[in-house]
C-alpha positions as CSV (number, residue, x, y, z in Angstrom):
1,X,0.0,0.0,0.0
2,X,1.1,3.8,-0.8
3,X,-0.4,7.0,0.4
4,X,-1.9,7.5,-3.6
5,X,-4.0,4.1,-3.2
6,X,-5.4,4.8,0.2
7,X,-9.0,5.3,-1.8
8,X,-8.4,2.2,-3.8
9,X,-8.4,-0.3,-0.7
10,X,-11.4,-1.4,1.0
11,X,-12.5,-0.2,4.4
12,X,-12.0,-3.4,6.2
13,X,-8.6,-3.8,4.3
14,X,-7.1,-0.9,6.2
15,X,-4.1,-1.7,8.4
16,X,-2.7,1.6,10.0
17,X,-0.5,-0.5,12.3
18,X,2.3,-1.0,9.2
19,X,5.5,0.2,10.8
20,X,6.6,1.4,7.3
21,X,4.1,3.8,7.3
22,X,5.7,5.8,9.9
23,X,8.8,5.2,8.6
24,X,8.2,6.8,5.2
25,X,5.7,9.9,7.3
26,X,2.5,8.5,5.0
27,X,0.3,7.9,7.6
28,X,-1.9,11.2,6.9
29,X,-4.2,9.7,4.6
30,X,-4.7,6.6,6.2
31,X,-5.8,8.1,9.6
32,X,-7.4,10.9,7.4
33,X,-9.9,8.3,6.1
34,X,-10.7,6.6,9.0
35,X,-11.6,9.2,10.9
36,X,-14.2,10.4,8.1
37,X,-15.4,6.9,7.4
38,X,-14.8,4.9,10.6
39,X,-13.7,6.3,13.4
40,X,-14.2,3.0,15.0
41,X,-12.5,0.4,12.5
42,X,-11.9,-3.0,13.1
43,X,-8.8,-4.8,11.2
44,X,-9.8,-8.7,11.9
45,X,-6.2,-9.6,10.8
46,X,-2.6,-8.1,10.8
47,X,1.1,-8.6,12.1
48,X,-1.0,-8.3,15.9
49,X,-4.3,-10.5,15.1
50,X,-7.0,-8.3,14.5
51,X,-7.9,-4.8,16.6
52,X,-10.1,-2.0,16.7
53,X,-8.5,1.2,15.8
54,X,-9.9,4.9,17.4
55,X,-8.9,7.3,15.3
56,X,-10.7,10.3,16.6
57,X,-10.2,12.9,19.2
58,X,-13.3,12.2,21.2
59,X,-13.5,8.6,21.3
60,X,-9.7,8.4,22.4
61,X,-11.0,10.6,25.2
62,X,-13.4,8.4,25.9
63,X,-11.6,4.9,26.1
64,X,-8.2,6.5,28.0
65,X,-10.7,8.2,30.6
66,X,-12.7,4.4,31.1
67,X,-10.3,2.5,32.9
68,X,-12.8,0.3,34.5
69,X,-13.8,-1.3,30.8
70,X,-10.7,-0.8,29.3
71,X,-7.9,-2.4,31.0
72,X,-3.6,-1.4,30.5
73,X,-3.0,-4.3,32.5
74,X,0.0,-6.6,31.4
75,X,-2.2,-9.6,32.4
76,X,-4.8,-9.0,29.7
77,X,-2.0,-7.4,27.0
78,X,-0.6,-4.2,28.1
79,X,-0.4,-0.9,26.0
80,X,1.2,-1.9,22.9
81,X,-0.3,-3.5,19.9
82,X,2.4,-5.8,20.1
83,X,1.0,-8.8,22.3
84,X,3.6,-9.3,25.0
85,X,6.1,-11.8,24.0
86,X,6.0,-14.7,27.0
87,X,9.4,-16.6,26.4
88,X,10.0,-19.4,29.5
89,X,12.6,-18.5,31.2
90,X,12.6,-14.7,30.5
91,X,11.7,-12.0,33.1
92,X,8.3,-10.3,31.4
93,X,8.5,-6.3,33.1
94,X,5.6,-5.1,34.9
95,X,5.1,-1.3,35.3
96,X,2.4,0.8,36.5
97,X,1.8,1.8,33.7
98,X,0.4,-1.9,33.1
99,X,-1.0,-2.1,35.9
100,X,-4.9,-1.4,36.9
101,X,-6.6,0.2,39.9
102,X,-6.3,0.0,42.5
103,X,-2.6,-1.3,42.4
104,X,-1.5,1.3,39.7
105,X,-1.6,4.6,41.8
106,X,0.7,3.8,44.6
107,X,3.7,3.1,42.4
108,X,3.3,5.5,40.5
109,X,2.8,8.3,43.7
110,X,6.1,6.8,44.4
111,X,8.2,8.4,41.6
112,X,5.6,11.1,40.7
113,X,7.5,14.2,43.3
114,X,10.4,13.9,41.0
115,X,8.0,15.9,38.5
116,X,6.3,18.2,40.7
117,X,6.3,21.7,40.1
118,X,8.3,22.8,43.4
119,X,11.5,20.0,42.3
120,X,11.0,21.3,38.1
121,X,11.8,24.7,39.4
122,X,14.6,23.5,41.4
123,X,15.8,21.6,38.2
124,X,15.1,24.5,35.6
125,X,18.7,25.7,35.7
126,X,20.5,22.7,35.7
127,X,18.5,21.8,32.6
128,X,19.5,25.6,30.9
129,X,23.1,24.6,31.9
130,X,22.8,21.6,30.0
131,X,21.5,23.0,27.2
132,X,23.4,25.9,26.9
133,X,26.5,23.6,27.1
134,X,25.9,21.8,24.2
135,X,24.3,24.7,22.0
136,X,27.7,26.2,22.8
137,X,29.3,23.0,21.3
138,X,27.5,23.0,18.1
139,X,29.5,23.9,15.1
140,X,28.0,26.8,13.2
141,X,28.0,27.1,9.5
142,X,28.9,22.8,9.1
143,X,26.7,20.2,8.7
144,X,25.5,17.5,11.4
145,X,22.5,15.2,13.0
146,X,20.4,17.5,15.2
147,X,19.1,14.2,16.6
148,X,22.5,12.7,17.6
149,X,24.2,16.2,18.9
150,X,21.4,17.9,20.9
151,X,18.0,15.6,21.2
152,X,19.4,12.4,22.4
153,X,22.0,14.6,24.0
154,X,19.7,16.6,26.1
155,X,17.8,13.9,27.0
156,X,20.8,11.6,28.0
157,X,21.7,14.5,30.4
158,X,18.4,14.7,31.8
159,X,18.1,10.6,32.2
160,X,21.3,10.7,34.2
161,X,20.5,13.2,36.0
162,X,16.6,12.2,37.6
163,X,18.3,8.1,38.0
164,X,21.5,9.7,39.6
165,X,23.2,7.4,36.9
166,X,26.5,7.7,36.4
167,X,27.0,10.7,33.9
168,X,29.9,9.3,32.0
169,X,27.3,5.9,30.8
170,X,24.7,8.3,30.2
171,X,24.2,7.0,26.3
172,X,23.6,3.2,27.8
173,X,20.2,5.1,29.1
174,X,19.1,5.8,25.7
175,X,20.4,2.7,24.3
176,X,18.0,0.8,26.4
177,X,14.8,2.7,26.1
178,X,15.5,2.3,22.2
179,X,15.6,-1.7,22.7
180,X,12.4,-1.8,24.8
181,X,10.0,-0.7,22.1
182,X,12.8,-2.9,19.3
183,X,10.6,-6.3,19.0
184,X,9.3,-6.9,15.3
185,X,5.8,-6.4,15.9
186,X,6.6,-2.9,16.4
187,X,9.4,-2.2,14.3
188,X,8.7,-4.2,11.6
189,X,12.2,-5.6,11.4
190,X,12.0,-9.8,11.5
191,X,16.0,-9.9,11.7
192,X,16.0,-9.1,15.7
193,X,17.4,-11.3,17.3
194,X,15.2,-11.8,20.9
195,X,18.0,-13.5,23.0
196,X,20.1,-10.8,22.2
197,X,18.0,-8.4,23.2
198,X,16.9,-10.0,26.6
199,X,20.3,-10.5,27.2
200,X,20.7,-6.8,26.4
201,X,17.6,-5.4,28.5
202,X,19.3,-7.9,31.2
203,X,22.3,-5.8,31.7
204,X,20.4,-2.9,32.3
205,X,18.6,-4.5,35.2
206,X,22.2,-5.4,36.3
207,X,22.9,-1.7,36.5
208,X,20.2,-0.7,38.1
209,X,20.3,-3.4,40.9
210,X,23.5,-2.0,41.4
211,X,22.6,1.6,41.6
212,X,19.7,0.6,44.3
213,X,21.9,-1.8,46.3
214,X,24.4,1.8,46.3
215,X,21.9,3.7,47.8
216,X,20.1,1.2,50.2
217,X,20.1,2.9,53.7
218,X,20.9,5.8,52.6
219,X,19.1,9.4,53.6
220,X,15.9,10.4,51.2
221,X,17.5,12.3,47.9
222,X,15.7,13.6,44.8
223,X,16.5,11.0,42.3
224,X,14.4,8.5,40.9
225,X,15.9,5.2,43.0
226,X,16.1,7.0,46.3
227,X,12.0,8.0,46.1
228,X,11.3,4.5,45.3
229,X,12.8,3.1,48.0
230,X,12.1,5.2,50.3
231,X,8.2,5.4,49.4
232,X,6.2,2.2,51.1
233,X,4.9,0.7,47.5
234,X,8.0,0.4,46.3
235,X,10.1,0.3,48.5
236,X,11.1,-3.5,48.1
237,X,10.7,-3.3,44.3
238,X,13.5,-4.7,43.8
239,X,12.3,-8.2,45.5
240,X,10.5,-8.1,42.3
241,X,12.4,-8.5,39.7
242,X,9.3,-8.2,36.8
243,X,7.9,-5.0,38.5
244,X,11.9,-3.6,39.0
245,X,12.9,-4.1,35.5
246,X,9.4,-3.2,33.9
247,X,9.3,-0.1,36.1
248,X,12.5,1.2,35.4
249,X,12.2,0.7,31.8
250,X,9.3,2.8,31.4
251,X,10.7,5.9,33.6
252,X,13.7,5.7,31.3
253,X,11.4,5.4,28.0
254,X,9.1,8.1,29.3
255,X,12.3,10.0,30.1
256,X,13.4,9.5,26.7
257,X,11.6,9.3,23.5
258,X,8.8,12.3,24.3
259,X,11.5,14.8,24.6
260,X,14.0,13.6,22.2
261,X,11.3,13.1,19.3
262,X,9.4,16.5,20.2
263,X,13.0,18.6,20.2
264,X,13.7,16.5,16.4
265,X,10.0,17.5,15.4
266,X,10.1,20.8,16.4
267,X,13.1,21.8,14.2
268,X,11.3,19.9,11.5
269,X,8.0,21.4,11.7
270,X,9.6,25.0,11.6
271,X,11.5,24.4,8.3
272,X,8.0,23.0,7.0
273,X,6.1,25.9,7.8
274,X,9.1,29.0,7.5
275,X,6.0,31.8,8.5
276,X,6.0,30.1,12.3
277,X,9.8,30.2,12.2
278,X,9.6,33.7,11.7
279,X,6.3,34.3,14.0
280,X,8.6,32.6,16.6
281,X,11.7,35.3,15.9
282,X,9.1,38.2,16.1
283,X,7.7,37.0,19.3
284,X,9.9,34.9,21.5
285,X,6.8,35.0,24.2
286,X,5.3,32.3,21.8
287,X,7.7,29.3,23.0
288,X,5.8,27.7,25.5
289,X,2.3,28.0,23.4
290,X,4.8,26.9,20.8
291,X,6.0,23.3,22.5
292,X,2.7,22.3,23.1
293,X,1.8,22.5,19.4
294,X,5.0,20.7,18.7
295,X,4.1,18.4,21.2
296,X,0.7,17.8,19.2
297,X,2.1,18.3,16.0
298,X,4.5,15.3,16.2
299,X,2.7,13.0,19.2
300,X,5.6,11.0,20.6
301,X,3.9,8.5,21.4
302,X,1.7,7.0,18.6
303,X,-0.9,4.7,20.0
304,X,-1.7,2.8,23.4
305,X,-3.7,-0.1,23.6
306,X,-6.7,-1.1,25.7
307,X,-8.0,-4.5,26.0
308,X,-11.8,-4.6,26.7
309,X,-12.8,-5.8,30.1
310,X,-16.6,-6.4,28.8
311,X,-18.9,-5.8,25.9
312,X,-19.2,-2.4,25.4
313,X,-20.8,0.3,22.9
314,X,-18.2,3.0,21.7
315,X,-19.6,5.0,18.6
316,X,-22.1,2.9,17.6
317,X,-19.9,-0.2,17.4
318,X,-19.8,-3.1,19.6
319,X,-16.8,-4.0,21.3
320,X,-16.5,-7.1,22.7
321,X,-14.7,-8.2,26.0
322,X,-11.3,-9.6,25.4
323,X,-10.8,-7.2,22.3
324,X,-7.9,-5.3,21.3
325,X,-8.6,-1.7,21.0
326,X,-6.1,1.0,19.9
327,X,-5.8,4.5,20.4
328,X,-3.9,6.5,18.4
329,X,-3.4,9.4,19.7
330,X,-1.5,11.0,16.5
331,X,-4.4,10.5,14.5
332,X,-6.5,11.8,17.5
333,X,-4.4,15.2,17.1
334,X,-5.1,15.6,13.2
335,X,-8.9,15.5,13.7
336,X,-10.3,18.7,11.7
337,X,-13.2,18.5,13.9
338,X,-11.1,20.5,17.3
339,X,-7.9,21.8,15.4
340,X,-8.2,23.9,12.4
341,X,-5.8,23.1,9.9
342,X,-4.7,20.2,11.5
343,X,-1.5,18.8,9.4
344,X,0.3,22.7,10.3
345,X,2.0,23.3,13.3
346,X,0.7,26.7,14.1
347,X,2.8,28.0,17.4
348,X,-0.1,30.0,18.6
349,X,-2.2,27.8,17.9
350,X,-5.7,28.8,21.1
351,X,-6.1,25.2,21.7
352,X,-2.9,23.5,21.3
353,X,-3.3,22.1,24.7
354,X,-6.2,20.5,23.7
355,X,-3.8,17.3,22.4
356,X,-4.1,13.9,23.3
357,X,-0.6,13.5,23.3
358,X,-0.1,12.6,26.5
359,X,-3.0,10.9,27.0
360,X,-6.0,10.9,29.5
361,X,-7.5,10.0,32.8
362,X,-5.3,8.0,35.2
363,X,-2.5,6.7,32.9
364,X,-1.8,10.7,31.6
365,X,2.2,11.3,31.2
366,X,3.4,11.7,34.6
367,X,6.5,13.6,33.1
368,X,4.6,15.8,30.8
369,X,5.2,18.9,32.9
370,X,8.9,17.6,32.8
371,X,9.1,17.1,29.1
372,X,7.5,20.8,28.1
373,X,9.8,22.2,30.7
374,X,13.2,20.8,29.0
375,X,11.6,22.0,25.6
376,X,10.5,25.0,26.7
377,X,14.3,26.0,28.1
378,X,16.0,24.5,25.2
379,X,14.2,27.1,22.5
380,X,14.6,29.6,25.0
381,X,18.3,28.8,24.9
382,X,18.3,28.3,21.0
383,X,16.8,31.5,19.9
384,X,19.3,33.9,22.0
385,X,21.9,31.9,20.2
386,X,20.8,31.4,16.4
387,X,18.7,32.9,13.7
388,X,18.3,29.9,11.9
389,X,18.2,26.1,12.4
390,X,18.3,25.1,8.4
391,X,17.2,21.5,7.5
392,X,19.9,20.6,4.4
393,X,19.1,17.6,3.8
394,X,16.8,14.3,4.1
395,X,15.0,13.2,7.0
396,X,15.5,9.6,8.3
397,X,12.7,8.6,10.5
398,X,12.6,5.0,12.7
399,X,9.5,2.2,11.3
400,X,8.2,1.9,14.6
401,X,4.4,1.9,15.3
402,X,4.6,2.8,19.0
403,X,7.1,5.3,19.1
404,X,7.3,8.1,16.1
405,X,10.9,8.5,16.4
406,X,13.3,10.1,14.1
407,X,16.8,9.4,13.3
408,X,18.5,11.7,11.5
409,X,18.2,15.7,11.0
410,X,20.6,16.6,8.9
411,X,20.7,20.9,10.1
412,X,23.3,23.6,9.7
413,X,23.1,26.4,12.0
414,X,22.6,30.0,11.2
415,X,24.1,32.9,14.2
416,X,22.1,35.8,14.9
C-alpha cells in the first residue's frame, strides 16, 4: 500500500498498524480516512491479530478516561499493539503503567514528586546549563544530526540526572529505552534477534540493581531510586524482579523518547512551515504556546492499547470483551473537527493544549510537565543563540508503530 491508493483499498482492508508507514511519514491519509469513514474500525487480521482502531479525538478521550472497561494491565496485554512476548525462562516487566486500579496509583505516587512543580523549578537551571552547554558546542555554519548532537543529547543528560546514573554511561540510558520498544511487531524488522536483546535489557537490570543496592540505607534524595525506596509501595521493588525491571524501563522510556522526538519534530515542523519560524523570531513570548503544538504536531507516542474488560458500545460499534482496542493518539491530534488546519503546526495555535498527546485520565504522562519544561528551556536557549536552524538535507525517521521516532536531521546552524 502507498499513500496514492489509500481510496483504492477497502475499508476493512485498512491496516494503519504498518510500521513502514511511519517510517516513510505517510500515515496522513490513512488516519485521514478513517476518521471520516470509521472512526471505530476493526482490522480482523494483521502482524498483531486483529484490533479496533480509534482514530478520533473524542472517542480516544473516551476509552483513555474508562479505565474500568478498558484495562492497560500486562495480564490482559498491556499498552502496545504488540502482544507481550511470553518466552519461558525470560523476566516479562511489569510497570504501572500496566497495571490497573487499585494497584497502579501507589507506584506511580512513588516516583511522581520527582516531577512536581516545586523540584521542576529547582531543576530548571541545571537543565538551561545543560542545554546551553551543548548549543555552545555545536558547530556553526557545518553540517551535522540535530538528533545525535542535541536531542538524544539533552535527553541523555536529563536521564542521568533524575536516576543519579553515572553521567559518564549516560548514552547506555538511551540505548536501552530504544531496545524496549525494538521487537518486530513494532518495528517491523524480522531480523531481531530476541535472545540478544533480553540478554541486552538484562544488563540494564544489572545496573540498576547496582545503583539501588548503592543507595540502600541511605538518607531520602531527589533522584528517581532514592523516592522509590524510600516510598512504602515500592520500596522492596526490587524483590520483584518483573515489577523492578518493567518499572525502570518505562521511567527511562518516558524520560526518553517524548522529549527527544518532540525537540527533532520541532526543528522539522519549523522548516516546514518558515511563516512560524519567523512568528517565533518576532515574538519569542510564543515558546511555550509553541511546544505544546509541537508536542501535538509530532505525538511521541503514537498509540496505546486497551484490551476490553466487557462488551461495550463506543460509537455505535460493539466491542466485545477480550478485544484489542487501539488508540492513536496522532491520529487523534489531526482530527479537523477541534484543530483547524490540523497537518500545520501553528505556534499560537488557542487550543494547542487540547492534544491527546499525552494521553488521559489516570495513565496521563506523569512527566509531561517535565518534558514541556526541558523544551521549553531548550528554544529559549536556542533563539538567544541562532537565527536559523536550516534542515539541508533528508530526514531519516525509525518504522516503529509505538514510538514516532526520528533518526537523522541533517541541520546547519545560522548565528544571529
Amino acid at each position: 500500500m502507498t499513500t496514492t491508493d489509500v481510496n483504492a483499498v477497502a475499508l476493512a482492508d485498512i491496516d494503519v498498524s504498518r510500521p513502514e508507514l511511519f517510517q516513510q511519514d505517510s500515515w496522513h491519509p490513512w488516519f485521514a480516512r478513517l476518521r471520516k469513514e470509521a472512526p471505530i474500525h476493526f482490522r480482523a487480521d494483521s502482524v498483531n491479530g486483529p484490533f479496533w482502531s480509534v482514530t478520533s479525538h473524542a472517542l480516544i478521550k473516551e476509552v483513555d478516561t474508562n479505565n474500568a472497561v478498558f484495562s492497560s494491565s500486562s495480564h490482559v496485554g498491556g499498552i502496545a499493539i504488540a502482544d507481550p512476548q511470553v518466552i519461558e525462562g525470560q523476566l516479562q516487566g511489569q510497570s504501572f503503567i500496566t497495571m490497573d486500579e487499585p494497584e497502579h496509583m501507589p507506584q506511580r505516587r512513588a516516583v511522581a514528586p520527582t516531577v512536581a512543580p516545586k523540584n521542576l523549578a529547582e531543576l530548571e537551571p541545571l537543565i538551561r546549563e545543560r542545554a546551553a552547554d551543548i548549543l555552545d558546542n555545536l558547530p556553526v555554519g557545518k553540517t551535522f544530526n540535530w538528533v545525535q548532537e542535541v536531542s538524544i543529547e539533552l535527553t541523555a543528560r536529563m536521564l542521568a540526572t533524575l536516576f543519579d546514573f553515572p553521567y559518564e554511561d549516560r548514552h547506555k540510558l538511551v540505548y536501552w529505552s530504544d531496545l524496549t520498544t525494538a521487537v518486530p511487531q513494532i518495528t517491523g524488522d524480522d531480523s531481531i534477534n530476541m535472545d540478544d536483546r533480553y540478554a541486552e535489557l538484562m544488563q540494564a537490570a544489572g545496573a540498576f540493581y547496582q545503583l539501588w543496592e548503592s543507595k540502600a540505607g541511605k538518607p531520602p534524595a531527589f533522584d528517581l531510586i532514592s523516592m522509590l525506596q524510600h516510598n512504602e509501595a515500592t520500596a522492596k521493588m526490587n524483590e520483584n524482579p518483573e515489577q523492578f525491571l518493567g518499572n525502570l524501563l518505562l521511567l527511562i522510556v518516558g524520560g526518553n523518547d517524548t522529549t527527544r522526538n518532540s525537540i527533532s519534530g520541532g526543528v522539522i515542523g519549523l522548516n516546514q512551515f518558515p511563516d512560524q519560524y519567523q512568528k517565533l523570531r518576532d515574538n519569542p513570548a510564543l515558546i511555550p504556546n509553541m511546544v505544546a503544538e509541537i508536542v501535538r504536531w509530532q505525538t511521541p507516542v503514537i498509540h496505546m492499547r486497551r484490551t476490553a474488560l466487557e462488551d461495550y458500545e463506543l460509537g455505535g460499534k460493539l466491542i466485545k470483551k477480550g478485544e484489542k482496542v487501539i488508540m492513536w493518539y496522532l491520529s487523534g491530534n489531526r482530527d479537523e473537527t477541534v484543530f483547524e488546519n490540523p497537518d500545520k503546526l501553528v505556534i499560537d495555535r488557542p487550543n494547542a493544549r487540547s492534544h491527546v498527546a499525552f494521553g488521559f485520565g489516570v495513565h496521563r504522562c506523569m512527566g509531561n510537565r517535565m518534558a514541556e519544561m526541558q523544551l521549553r528551556v531548550l528554544w529559549e536557549e536556542i533563539m538567544k543563540r541562532f537565527h536559523n536552524i536550516e534542515i539541508v538535507g533528508n530526514i531519516e525517521r525509525l518504522p516503529n508503530n509505538f514510538i514516532r521516532g526520528i533518526k537523522d536531521v541533517p541541520v546547519k546552524l545560522h548565528a544571529l
